[in-house]
N, C-alpha and C positions, 0 to 999 in steps of 0.2 A: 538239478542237473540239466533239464529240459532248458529252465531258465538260461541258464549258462550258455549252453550252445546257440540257442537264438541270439543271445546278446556278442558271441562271435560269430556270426553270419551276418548283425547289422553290420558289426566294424567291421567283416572282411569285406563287404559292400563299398564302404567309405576308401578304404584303403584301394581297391582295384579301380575305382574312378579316378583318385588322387595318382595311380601310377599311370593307368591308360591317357590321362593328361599329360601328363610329366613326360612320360615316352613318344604322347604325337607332337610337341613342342619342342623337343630333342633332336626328333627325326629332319622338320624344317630347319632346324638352328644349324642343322650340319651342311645346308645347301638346296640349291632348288633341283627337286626332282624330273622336273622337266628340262634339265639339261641331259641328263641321263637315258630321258627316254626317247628322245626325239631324238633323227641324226644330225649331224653338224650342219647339216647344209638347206634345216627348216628354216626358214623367212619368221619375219613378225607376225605376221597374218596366221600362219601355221600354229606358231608357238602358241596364238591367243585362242587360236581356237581352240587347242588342245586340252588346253588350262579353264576354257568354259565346259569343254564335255566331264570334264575328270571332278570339277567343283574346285579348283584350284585359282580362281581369280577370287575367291571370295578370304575375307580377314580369318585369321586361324582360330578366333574364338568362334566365329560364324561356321568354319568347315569341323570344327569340335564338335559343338554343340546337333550338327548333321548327322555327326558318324557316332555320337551318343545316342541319339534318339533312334536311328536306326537298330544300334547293338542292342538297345532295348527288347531289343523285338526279333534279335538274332539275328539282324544283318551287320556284317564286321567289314561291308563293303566287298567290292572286285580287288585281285592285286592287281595293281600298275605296270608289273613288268611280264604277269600271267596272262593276267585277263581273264582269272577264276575267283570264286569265291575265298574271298582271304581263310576264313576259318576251317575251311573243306580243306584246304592246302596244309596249314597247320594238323588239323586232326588226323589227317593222311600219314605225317612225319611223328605223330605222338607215340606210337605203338611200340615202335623201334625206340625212340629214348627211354620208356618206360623199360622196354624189356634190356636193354644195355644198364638201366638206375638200379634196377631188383638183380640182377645178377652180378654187379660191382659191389653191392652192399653187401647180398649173403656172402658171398668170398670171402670178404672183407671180415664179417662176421662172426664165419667160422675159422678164419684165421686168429684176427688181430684180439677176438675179446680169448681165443683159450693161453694163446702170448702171455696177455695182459695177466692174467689169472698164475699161469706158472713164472712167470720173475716175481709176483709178489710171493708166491708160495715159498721162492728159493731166492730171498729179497739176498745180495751179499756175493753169492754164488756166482761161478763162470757163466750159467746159464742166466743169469738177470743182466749180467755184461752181453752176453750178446744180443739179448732181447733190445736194452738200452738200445745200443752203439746199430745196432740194422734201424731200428726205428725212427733213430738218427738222422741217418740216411737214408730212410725213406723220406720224411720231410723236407730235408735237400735239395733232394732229386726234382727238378721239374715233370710236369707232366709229359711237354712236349719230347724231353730228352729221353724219359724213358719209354715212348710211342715209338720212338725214332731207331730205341737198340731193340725193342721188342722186333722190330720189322725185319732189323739190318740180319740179327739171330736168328731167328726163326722163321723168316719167309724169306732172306734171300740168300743166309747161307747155308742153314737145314733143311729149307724147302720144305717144311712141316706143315705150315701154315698159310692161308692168302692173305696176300699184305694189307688188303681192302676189306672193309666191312662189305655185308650184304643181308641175305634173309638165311643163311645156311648157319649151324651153330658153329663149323671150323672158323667162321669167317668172325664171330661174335668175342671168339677166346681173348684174343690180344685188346681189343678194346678195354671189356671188362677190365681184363689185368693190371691196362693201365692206369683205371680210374681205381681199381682195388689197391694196387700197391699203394699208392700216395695215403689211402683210409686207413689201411693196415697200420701202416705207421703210428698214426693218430690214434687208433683205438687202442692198441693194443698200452701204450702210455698212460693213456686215460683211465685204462680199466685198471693198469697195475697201479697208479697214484691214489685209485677209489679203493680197490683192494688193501692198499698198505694203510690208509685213513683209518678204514671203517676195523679194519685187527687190530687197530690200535685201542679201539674202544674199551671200556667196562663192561661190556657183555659178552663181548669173545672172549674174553678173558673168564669172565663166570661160567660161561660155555664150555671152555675148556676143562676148569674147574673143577666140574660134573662130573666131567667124563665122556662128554660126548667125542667120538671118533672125527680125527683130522676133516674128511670127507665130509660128514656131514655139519662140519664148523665154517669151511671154505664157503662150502655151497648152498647150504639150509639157510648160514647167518650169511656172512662175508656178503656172497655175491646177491642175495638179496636186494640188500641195503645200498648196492654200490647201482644195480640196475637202472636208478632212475635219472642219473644224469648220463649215464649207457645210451639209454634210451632217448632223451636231450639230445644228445649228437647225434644218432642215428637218425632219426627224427630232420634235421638239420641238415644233413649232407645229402638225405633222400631227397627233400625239398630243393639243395641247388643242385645235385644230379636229375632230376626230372627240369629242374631247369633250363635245364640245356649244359653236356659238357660240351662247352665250346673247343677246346682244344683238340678234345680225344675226339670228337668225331670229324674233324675239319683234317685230321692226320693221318685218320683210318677212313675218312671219306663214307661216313656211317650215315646211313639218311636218315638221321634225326633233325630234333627239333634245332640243335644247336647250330647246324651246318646251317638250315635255311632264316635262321635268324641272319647268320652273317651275309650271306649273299643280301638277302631281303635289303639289311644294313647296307651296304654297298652299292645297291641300286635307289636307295631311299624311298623303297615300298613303303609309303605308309602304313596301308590299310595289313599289307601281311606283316610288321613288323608290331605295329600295337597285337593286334591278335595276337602274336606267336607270345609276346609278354604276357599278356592278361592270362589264358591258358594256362602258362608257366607258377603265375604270379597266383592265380585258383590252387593251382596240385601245391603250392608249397603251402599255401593257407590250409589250406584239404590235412594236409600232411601235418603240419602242425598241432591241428586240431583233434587229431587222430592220437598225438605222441600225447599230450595232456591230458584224453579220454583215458589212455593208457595207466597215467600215471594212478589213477584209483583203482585201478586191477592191482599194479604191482606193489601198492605201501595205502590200505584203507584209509588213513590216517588224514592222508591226501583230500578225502571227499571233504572234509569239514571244513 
């Protein structure tokens, strides 16, 4: 096991260089940043020297190879349009997406997998139709559309709620929700298509057999067995929810990771735009790594 995890900590190494490349060669390919940062009305002389203090006259493999050598060592550079520590800026906005990622997913959670669980129970039934047909339409549904009724309802014509994120939890509800509705969907399908697999098997069926009680068939077998690709996607949406939801926080103005990626985008921060990826592009590796540790707690079977 030791083994193993060393051996993903090389490749996650390999992989976060191969993106922190990929995304500063991105960032230039979209435009020069020093149109942006300067005003209209710099001269030549202005523009060159600018582009000498910033490291910006030198080849992209050259200012690469600069801003790797530093990361080495934990410098991720100044932003461009701050004039702070890119990574300070980033770890400042992590907090808040982390805490909007864990509170979309338990929702979701404790929504969408007990769903999934009762239409397989009552596969046929009114109640599987409605699970189906909402789940439907939750996948449907765009994020941004339903950020936008969550607001229109409940913060400008119930007046329940603030239309904006912040650090208060009235202000966190609608975000989460709307990153939760869209998963609900998803799990709650996922779980019931695993559920209705794995009953189908020869050993529920032996189980049954027995004698052992509904409840303890569901949940002793069933959902056992069903929990590891459960966990697969959980796993997976945690990873691009710490991500950054872009949508959900740019609509609910949430100071997460994902708002200041965009902006950063927009003004072609290098140094805070590689950071805020690499960061992102760590916690989904983290996260993944975590979901596969997992998988030998929930099915031994796994470790071999």
């Amino acid at each position: 096991m030791v083994g193993y995890i060393l051996r993903r900590i090389l490749f996650s190494l390999f992989a976060l260089v191969g993106v922190a490349f990929i995304t500063f060669i991105a960032v230039f390919a979209s435009g020069d940043p020093v149109a942006l940062l300067l005003p209209p009305e710099a001269n030549e002389a202005q523009i060159q020297e600018f582009r000498m203090q910033m490291g910006l006259d030198q080849p992209l493999p050259i200012q690469f190879a600069v801003f790797a050598g530093k990361a080495v060592q934990g410098d991720f550079g100044r932003s461009l349009r701050h004039d702070l520590p890119a990574m300070a800026l980033v770890l400042e906005r992590l907090p808040a997406t982390m805490l909007l990622a864990f509170t979309a997913v338990i929702f979701a959670s404790a929504i969408g997998i007990p769903l999934g669980i009762l239409a397989a129970a009552k596969k046929g039934s009114w109640i599987d139709d409605i699970v189906v047909t909402l789940s439907t339409l939750g996948l449907a549904a765009p994020t941004f559309w339903i950020g936008t009724m969550l607001i229109v309802v409940f913060a400008v014509e119930l007046r329940w709620l603030p239309p904006s994120g912040g650090d208060s939890w009235d202000r966190l509800i609608m975000p989460a929700a709307t990153l939760a509705l869209g998963f609900i969907a998803v799990l709650a399908r996922f779980t019931r298509s695993g559920m209705l697999d794995v009953l189908s098997r020869e050993y529920i069926t032996t189980a049954r057999a027995k004698g052992l009680p509904a409840r303890a068939v569901m949940f002793g077998h069933a959902l056992r067995n069903t929990l590891i690709p459960i966990v697969t996607l959980l796993g997976l949406e945690m990873g691009q929810l710490l991500g950054g939801a872009v949508v959900t926080e740019n609509v609910f103005a949430w100071p997460g990771i994902g708002r200041l990626v965009v902006s950063s985008v927009a003004s072609r921060d290098v140094p805070l735009v590689v950071a805020s990826v690499l960061v992102t592009s760590a916690l989904f590796i983290v996260v993944n790594l975590i979901v596969d540790l997992l998988y030998s707690v929930i099915n031994p079977m796994v470790r071999q």
